[in-house]
C-alpha positions in Angstrom: -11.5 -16.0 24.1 -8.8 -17.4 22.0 -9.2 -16.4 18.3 -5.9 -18.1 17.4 -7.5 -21.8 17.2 -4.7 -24.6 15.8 -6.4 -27.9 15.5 -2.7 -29.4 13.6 0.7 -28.0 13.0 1.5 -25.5 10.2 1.0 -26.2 7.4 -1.3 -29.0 8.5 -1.9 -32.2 5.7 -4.2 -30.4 4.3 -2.2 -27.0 3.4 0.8 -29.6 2.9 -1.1 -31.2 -1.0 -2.7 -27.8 -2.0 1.0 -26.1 -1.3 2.2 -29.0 -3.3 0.1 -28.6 -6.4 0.8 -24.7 -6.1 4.8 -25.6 -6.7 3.4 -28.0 -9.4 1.4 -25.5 -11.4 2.4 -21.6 -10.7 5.1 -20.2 -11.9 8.3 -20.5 -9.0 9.1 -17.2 -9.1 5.4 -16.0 -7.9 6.4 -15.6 -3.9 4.6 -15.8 -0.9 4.7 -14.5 2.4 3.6 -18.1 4.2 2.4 -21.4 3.6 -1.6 -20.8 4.4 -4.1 -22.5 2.7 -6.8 -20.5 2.6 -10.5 -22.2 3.0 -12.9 -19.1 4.4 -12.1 -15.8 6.0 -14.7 -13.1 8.1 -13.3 -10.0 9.8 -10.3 -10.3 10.6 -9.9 -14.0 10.9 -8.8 -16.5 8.7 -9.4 -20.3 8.5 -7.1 -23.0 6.6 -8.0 -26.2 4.6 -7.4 -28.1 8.1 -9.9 -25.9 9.9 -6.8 -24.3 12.3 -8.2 -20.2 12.6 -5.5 -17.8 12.4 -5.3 -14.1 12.6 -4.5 -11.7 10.1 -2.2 -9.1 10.3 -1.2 -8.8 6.3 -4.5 -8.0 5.2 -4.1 -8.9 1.6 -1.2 -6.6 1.6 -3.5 -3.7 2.8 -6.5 -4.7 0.3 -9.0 -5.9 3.5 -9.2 -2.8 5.5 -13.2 -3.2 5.5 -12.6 -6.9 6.6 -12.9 -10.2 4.8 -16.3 -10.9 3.5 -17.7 -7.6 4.4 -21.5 -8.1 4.6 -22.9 -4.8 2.6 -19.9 -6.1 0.0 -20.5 -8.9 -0.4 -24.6 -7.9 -0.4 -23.8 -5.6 -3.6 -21.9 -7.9 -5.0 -25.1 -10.2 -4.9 -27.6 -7.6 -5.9 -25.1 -7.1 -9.3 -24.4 -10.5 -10.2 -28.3 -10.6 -10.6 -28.7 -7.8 -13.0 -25.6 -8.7 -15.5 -21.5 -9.4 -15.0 -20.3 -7.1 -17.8 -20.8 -5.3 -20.8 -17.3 -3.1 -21.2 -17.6 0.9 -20.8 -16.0 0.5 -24.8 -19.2 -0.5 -25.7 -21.9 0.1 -23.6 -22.8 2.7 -20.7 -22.8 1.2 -17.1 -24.7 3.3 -14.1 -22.2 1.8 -11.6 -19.1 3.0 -13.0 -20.5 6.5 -13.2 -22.1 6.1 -9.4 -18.1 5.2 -8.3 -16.6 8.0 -10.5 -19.3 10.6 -8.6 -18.2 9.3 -5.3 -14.5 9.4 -6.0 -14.5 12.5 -7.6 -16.4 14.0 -4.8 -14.1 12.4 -1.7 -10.6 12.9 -2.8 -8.3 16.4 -2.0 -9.4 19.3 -4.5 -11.8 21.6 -4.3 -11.2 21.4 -7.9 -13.7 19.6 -11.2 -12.5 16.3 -11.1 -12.8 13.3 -13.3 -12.2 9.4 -12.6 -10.8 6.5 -15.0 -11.3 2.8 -14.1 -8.9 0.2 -14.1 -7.9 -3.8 -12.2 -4.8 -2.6 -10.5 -2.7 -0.3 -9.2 -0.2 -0.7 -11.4 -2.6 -0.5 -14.5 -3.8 2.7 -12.6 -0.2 4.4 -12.1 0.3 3.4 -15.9 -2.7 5.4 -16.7 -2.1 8.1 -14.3 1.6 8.8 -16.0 0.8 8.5 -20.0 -1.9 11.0 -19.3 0.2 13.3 -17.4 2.9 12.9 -20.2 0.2 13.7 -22.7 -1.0 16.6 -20.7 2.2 18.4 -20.4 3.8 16.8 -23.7 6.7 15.9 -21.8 8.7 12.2 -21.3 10.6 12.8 -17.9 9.3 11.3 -14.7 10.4 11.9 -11.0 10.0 9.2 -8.3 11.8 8.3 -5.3 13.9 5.5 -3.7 11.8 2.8 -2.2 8.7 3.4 -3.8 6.9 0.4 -5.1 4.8 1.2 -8.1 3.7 -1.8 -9.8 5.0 -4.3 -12.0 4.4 -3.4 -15.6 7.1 -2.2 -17.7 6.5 1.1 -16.7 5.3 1.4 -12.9 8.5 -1.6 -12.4 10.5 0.9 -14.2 9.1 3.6 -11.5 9.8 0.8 -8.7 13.0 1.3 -6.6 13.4 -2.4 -5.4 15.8 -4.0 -7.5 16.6 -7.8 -6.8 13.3 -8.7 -5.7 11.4 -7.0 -8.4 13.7 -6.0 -11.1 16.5 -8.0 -11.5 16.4 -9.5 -15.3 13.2 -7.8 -16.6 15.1 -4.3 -18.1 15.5 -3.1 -20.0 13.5 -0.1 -18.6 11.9 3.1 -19.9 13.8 5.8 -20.3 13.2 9.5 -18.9 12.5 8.6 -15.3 14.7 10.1 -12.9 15.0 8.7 -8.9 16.2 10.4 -5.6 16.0 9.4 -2.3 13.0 10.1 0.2 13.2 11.9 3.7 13.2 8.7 6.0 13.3 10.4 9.3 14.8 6.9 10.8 17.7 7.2 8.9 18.6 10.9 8.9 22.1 12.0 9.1 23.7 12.0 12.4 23.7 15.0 14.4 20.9 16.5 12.4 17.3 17.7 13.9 14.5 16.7 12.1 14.0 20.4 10.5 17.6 20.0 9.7 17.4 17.3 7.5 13.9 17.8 6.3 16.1 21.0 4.9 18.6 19.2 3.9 16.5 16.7 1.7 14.3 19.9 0.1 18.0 21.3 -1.2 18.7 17.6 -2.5 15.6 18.0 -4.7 17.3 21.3 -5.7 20.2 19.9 -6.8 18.8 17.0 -8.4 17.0 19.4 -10.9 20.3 20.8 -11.8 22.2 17.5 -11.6 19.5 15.0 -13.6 16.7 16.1 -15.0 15.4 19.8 -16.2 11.9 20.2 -14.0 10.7 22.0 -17.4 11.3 18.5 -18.7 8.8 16.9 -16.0 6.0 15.8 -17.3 5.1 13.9 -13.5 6.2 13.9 -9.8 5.1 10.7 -8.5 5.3 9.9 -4.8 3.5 7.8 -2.1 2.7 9.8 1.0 3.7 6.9 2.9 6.4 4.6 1.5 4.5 1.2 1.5 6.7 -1.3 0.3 9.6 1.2 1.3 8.7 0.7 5.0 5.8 2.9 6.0 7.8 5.5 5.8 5.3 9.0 5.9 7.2 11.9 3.8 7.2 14.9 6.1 4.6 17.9 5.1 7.4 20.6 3.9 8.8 18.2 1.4 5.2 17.5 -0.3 4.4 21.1 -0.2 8.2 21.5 -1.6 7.0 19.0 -4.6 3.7 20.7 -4.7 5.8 24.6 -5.2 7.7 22.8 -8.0 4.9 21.2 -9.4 2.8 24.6 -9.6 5.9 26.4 -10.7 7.2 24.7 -13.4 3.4 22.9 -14.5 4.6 19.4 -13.4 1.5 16.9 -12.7 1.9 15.9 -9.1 0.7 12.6 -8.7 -0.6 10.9 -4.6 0.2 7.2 -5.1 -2.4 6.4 -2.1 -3.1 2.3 -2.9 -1.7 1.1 0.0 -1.9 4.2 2.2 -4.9 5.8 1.0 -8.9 3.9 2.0 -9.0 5.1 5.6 -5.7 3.1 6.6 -3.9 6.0 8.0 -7.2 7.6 9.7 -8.0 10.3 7.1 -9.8 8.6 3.9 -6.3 9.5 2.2 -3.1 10.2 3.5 -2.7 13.7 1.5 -5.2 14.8 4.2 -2.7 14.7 6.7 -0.2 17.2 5.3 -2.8 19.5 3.8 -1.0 19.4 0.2 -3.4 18.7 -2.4 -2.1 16.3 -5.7 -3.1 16.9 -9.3 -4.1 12.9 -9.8 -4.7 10.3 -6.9 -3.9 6.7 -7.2 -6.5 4.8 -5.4 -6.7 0.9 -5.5 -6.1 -2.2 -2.9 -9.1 -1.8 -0.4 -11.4 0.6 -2.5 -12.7 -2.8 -3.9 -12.6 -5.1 -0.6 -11.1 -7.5 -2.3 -12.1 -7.2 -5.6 -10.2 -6.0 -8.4 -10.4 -2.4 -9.2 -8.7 0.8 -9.0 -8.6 4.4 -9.9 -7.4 7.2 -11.2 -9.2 10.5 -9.9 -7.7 13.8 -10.8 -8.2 17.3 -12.4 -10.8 17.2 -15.0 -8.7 19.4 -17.7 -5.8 16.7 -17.4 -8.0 13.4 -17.5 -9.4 15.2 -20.6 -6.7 15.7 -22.0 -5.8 12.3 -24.2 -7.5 11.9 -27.8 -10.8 9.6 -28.0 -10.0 6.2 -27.8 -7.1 6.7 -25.4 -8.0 5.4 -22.9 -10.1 2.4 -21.6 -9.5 -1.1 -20.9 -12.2 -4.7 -21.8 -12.3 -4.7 -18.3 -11.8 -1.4 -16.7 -14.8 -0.6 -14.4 -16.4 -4.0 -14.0 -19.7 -3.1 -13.0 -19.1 -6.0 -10.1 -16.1 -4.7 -9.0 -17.8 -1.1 -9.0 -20.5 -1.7 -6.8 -18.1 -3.2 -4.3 -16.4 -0.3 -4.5 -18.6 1.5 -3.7 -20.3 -0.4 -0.8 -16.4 -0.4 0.8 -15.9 3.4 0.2 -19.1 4.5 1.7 -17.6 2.5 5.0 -14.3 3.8 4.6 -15.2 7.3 4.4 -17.4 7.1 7.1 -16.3 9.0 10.8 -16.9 5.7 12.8 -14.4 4.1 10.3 -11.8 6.8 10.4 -11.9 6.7 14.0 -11.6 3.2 14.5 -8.4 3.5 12.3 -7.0 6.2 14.5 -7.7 3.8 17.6 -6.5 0.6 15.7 -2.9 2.7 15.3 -3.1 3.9 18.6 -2.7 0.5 20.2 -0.2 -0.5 17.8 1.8 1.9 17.8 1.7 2.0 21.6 2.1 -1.7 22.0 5.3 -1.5 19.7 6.7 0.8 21.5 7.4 -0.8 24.4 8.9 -3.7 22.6 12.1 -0.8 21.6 13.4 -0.8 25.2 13.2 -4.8 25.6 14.6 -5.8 22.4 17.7 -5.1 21.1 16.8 -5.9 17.3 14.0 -3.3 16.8 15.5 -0.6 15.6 12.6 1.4 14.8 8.1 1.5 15.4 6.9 4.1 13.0 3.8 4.5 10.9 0.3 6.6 10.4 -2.8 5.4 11.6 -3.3 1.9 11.1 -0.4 1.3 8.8 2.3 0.7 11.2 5.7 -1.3 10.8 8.7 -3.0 13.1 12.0 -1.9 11.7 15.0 -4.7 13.0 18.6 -4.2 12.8 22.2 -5.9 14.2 23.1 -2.8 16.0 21.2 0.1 17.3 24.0 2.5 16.8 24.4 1.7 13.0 21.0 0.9 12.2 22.8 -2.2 10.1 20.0 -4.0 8.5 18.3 -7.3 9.3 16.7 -9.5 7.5 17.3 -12.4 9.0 15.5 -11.9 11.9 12.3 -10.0 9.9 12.2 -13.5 8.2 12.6 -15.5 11.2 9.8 -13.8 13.3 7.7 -14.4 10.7 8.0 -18.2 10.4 7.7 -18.3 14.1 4.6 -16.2 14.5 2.8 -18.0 11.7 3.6 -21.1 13.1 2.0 -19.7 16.0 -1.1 -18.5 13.9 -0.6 -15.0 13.0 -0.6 -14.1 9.3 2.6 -11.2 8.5 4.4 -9.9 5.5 7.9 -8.4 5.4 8.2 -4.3 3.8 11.2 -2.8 3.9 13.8 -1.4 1.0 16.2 -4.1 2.9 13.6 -6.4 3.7 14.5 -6.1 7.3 10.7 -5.1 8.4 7.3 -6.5 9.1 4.3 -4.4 8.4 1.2 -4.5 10.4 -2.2 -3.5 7.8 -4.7 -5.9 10.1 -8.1 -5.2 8.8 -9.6 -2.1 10.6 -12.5 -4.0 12.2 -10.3 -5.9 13.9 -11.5 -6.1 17.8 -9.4 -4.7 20.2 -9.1 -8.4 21.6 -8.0 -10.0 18.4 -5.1 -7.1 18.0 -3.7 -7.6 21.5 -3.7 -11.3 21.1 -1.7 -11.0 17.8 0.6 -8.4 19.1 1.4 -10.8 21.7 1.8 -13.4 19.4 4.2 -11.1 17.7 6.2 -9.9 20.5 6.7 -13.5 21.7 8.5 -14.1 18.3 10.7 -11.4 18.4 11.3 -12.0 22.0 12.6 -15.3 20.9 14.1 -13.7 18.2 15.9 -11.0 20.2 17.3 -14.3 23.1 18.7 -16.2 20.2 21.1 -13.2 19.8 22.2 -12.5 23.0 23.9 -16.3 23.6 
C-alpha cells in the first residue's frame, strides 16, 4: 500500500487561499517548516484541505510521539470536557492535576520525594524550573551550553544558543547566565579518540569555572541530554556525571531539559535513563500532552518547596483537560510495548540512514538515540563545512513529494526525523525512501 496519496500538487488550491490568509493575518516573522494545510491527521498520517495524505516525519516538532488523535487521548479528553473545562489550581482544587503530579513524580530519575508544578509550555516550564532553583540556592548565575534551545521568553531565549533565528533584535538579555560549548562527538578535534575529547571537554568546564563564572555563584546547570534543536546531539555519560560531581559539590541545581528528548522518544521514558545520572529538576513537555498544551516541572520536593506562597502558579497552569491527556499519553509512553517500539523505530532509522553515508557525498553525519534521529549535510566531508542549502532543498523536494520534515541544526544544515512512534514499519520505509530520493537528487545536482 501507498500511504503517500497526492490527489493535486503541493500546495494544492486549497492550501494555496488558507496559506494566503495566514500571510494576511499572522505575524511574518512566525515561520514554518512547509506549506501544509492541515484538515485531519490519525497515526502517523496527515491529510491537507485538498484531501492529498502525506506522511509525517516532523511530528509536531516531537509533540506526537503517541500519534495524532490517539484514541484513549482523545477518549479522556471527552470524558473531561463533560465534567467542567477549568476552574484554576489559584482557586480551586482539581483531582487531575494531582493524579498527573503522582504519576510524574513517581516515573522520573530519583529515588528521591519529589514534587511536580504545572505549566502550557516548555519554555514557561524552564522559566519555572530556573527562578526556583535561583531561589533555592539564593544565587543569580546560570550555566547552559551552545546549541541548546530553551524557549522563547526573556529568559529561556536568553538561555537559547541560536542567535539569528531566535535572538537577533529581542536583547537585551538577562544577565548572570554563562554559555560553553557541548561535547558534539561529530565535531571533535582531529586526531582525538572519543575518550580524548570527552576529556578534553570535562577540563573545558574546568576552566570555564575559573575563566567565567564562580560555580559557588551557580544557582543552575541546565542541559538537554540530547541537543534537540542543536542537532540531536546525545551529551556523552562522563560529562553528565562531570555536571552532576559539580552540581553535588558545590550545591548547584542540575536541571534535565527532557521536552523534546524525554516521553519515550529515545527508548527509555527519559533520556537521563540512558547515562544513569540522575538531575535535581526534569523538564518535561511536547508529547506528555499528545498535543495538548502542558508541561512540567518534576523535581526534589525540598527545592520545589522552596519559593514563598503565592510564588508560583499560573490562570492556566494544569488545565484539568490538558491533564487528563497527559496522563492517558504518559501511561502509553511509559509502557514496555511503547519503549520497545521506540528502540525498533530508531533501529530502522538509524540503519536505513546509514547506508545513505557511503552513497552521498553531502551527509556528513546519521546520529541520534532511539527514535530521535537526524541527517547532518555538509560541502566537504573532510571539513565538515556546513550546508544549508541542501538541508533546505531536500526538504522542499520531499514535501512536494508528501513527506512532512523540519530542519535542526546550530547551522541549520540538518533534518530531524521525530515520526510518531506508532508509525508502521511500512509507512517509515516508504518515507525514508521518500527521503533518500531527495537527497539523492540533492547529492547529483552537486556532482555536475
Amino acid at each position: 500500500m501507498t500511504y503517500i496519496q497526492l490527489k493535486t500538487a503541493l500546495p494544492g488550491p486549497k492550501s494555496q487561499l488558507l496559506l494566503e490568509r495566514r500571510k494576511n493575518a499572522l505575524p511574518a516573522g512566525l515561520a514554518k517548516s512547509t506549506d501544509i494545510a492541515v484538515e485531519r491527521a490519525d497515526g502517523a498520517l496527515v491529510w491537507d484541505v485538498d484531501g492529498n495524505q502525506l506522511l509525517d516525519f516532523a511530528g509536531g516538532i516531537g509533540m506526537i510521539n503517541v500519534g495524532h488523535s490517539n484514541t484513549e487521548v482523545v477518549h479522556a479528553i471527552r470524558e473531561q470536557l463533560d465534567k467542567y473545562i477549568h476552574t484554576c489550581t489559584l482557586v480551586t482544587t482539581i483531582e487531575p492535576y494531582i493524579r498527573l503530579a503522582e504519576l510524574l513524580n513517581s516515573v522520573t530519575p530519583g529515588n528521591f520525594p519529589k514534587k511536580t508544578l504545572l505549566a502550557n509550555s516548555g519554555s514557561e516550564a524552564v522559566e519555572n524550573a530556573v527562578n526556583v532553583a535561583k531561589y533555592y540556592t539564593k544565587r543569580n548565575a546560570v550555566l547552559c551550553f551552545e546549541g541548546a534551545y530553551h524557549g522563547r521568553t526573556l529568559l529561556t531565549l536568553s538561555l537559547t544558543s541560536k542567535y539569528a533565528l531566535f535572538k537577533k533584535g529581542f536583547g537585551s538579555y538577562v544577565s548572570d547566565i554563562y554559555r560553553i560549548p557541548a561535547p558534539n562527538m561529530y565535531r571533535k578535534i582531529e586526531g582525538m579518540t572519543d575518550d580524548a575529547y570527552i576529556q578534553h571537554c570535562i577540563r573545558k568546564l574546568d576552566e570555564a569555572f575559573i575563566s567565567q563564572v564562580d560555580p559557588e555563584s551557580l544557582a543552575a546547570i541546565i542541559i538537554e541530554p540530547v541537543l534537540g534543536e542543536g542537532g540531536f546531539i546525545p551529551i556523552p555519560a562522563p560529562y553528565l556525571q562531570k555536571l552532576r560531581d559539580v552540581c553535588d559539590q558545590y550545591g548547584i541545581v542540575f536541571i534535565a531539559d527532557e521536552i523534546q528528548c524525554g516521553a519515550g522518544r529515545t527508548g527509555k521514558l527519559y533520556a537521563m535513563e540512558h547515562t544513569g545520572v540522575v538531575p535535581d529538576i526534569v523538564v518535561s513537555a511536547k508529547s506528555i500532552g499528545a498535543g495538548m498544551p502542558i508541561s512540567a516541572i518534576t523535581g526534589k520536593a525540598e527545592i520545589l518547596d522552596a519559593p514563598h506562597l503565592g510564588g508560583l502558579g499560573g490562570t492556566y497552569g494544569g488545565s484539568p483537560v490538558a491533564c487528563v491527556a497527559a496522563i492517558a499519553a504518559i501511561e502509553i509512553l511509559k509502557s514496555k510495548s511503547f519503549l520497545d517500539r521506540s528502540v525498533a523505530v530508531g533501529k530502522l532509522i538509524h540503519e536505513t540512514m546509514q547506508k545513505w553515508k557511503t552513497k552521498y557525498k553531502v551527509i556528513g553525519d546519521v546520529r541520534g538515540l532511539g527514535a530521535m534521529q537526524l541527517v547532518e549535510f555538509v560541502k566537504d566531508l573532510n571539513t565538515k563545512e556546513p550546508d544549508m542549502s541542501v538541508a533546505m532543498e531536500v526538504i522542499k523536494e520531499a514535501t512536494s513529494k508528501g513527506l512532512i520534515l523540519i530542519r535542526a541544526g546550530l547551522f541549520s544544515n540538518c533534518i530531524r526525523l521525530l515520526p510518531p512512534i506508532v508509525i508502521t514499519d511500512e509507512q517509515l520505509t516508504e518515507g525514508l525512501q521518500v527521503l533518500e530520493d531527495a537527497i539523492a537528487l540533492a547529492d547529483a545536482k552537486r556532482k555536475i
